[in-house]
C-alpha positions as CSV (number, residue, x, y, z in Angstrom):
1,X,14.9,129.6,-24.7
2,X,15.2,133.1,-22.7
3,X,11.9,133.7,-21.2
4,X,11.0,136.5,-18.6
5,X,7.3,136.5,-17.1
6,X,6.4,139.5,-14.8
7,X,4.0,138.8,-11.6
8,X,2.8,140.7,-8.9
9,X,0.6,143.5,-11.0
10,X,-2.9,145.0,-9.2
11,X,-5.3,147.1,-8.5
12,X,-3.9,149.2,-5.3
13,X,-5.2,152.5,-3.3
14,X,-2.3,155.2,-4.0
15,X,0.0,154.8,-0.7
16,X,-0.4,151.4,-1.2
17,X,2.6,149.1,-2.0
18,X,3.1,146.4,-5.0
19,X,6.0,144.3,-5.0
20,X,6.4,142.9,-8.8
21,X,8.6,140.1,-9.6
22,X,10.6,138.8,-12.9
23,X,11.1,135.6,-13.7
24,X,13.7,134.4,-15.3
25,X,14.7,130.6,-17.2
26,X,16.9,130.1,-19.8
27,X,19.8,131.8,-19.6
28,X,22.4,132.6,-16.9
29,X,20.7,135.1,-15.0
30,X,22.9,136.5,-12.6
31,X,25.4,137.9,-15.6
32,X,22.4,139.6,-17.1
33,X,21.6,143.2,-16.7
34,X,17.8,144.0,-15.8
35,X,15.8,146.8,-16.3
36,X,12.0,147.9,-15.7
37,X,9.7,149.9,-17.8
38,X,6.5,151.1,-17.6
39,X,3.6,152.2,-20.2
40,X,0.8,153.6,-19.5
41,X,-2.0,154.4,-22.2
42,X,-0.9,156.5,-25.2
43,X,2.5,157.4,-23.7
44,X,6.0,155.9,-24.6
45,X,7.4,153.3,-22.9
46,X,10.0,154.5,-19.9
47,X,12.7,153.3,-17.8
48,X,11.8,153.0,-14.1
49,X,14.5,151.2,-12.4
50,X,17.6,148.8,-13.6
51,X,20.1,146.8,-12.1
52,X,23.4,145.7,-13.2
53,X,24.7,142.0,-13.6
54,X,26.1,140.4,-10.4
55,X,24.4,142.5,-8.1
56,X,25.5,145.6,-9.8
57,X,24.7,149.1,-10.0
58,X,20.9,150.1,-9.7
59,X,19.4,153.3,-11.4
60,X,16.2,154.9,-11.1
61,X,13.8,157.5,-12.9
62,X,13.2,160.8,-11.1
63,X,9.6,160.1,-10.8
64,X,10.2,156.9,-8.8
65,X,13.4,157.9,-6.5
66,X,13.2,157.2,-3.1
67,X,9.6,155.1,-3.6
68,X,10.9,152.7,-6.0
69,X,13.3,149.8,-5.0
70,X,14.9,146.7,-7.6
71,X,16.9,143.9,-5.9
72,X,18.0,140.6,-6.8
73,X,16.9,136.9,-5.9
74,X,17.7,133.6,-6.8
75,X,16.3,134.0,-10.3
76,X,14.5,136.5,-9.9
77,X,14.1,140.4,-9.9
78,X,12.3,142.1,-7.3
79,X,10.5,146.3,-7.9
80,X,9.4,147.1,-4.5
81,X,7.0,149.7,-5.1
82,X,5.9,152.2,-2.0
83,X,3.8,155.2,-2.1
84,X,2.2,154.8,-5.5
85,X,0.0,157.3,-7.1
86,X,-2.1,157.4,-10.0
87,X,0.2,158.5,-12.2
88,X,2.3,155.4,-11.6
89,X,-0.4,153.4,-13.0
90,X,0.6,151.6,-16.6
91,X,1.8,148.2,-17.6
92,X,5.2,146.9,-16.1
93,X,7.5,145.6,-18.1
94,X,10.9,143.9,-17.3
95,X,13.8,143.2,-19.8
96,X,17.2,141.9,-20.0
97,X,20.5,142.1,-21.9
98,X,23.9,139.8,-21.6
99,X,25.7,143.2,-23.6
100,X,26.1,145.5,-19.9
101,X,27.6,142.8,-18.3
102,X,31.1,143.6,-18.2
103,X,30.8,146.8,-16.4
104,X,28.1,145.5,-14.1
105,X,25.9,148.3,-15.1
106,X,22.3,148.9,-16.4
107,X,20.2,151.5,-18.7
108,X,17.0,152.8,-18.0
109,X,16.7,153.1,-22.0
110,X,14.9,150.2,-23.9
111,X,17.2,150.5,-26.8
112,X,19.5,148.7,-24.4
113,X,18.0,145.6,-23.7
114,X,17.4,142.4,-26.2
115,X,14.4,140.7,-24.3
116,X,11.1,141.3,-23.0
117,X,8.1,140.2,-20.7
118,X,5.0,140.4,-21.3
119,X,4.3,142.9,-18.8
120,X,1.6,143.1,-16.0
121,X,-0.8,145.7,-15.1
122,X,-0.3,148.2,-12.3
123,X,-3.6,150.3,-11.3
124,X,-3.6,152.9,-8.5
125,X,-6.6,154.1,-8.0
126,X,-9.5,154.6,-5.1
């Protein structure tokens, strides 16, 4: 059974740094293409940053460029986050999909991707 579990969520000062994790089991991981999403209260859910099957091509939302960084372990899918600010505060999400895999690409739209986390909270705040 495809299960993702998100870590790594907190209360941090904005400038601070958060690196979240997903966790992947049951499925071939490394063929899957990944994405992140955020929510934050009484907004839509949006893309933040994605990255393709196989070490594939990585996107990222305007309002995280250049702060924001996905990457790929054994398993696992790493959002470095730098320089956060209140506004980044919401709950994370990660998500995967087998259906990107043949171009090695990703979408920052959820209407893309077949499975979810269960999120964790990110807080930026003083």
């Amino acid at each position: 059974q495809l299960q993702l579990v998100e870590s790594g969520g907190g209360l941090v000062q904005p400038g601070g740094s958060l690196r979240l994790s997903c966790a992947a089991s049951g499925f071939t991981w490394d063929t899957y293409a990944i994405g992140w999403f955020r929510q934050a209260p009484g907004k839509e859910r949006e893309g933040v940053s994605c990255i393709g099957s196989g070490g594939g091509r990585s996107m990222y939302a305007d309002s995280v460029k250049d702060r924001f960084s996905v990457s790929r372990a054994k398993n696992t899918v790493l959002l470095q986050m730098n320089s956060l600010k209140p506004e980044d505060t919401a709950v994370y999400y990660c998500a995967a999909t087998p259906k990107l895999q043949r171009f090695r690409i990703c979408s920052l739209s959820r209407d893309a991707y077949d499975y979810w986390g269960q999120g964790t909270q990110v807080t930026v705040s003083s």
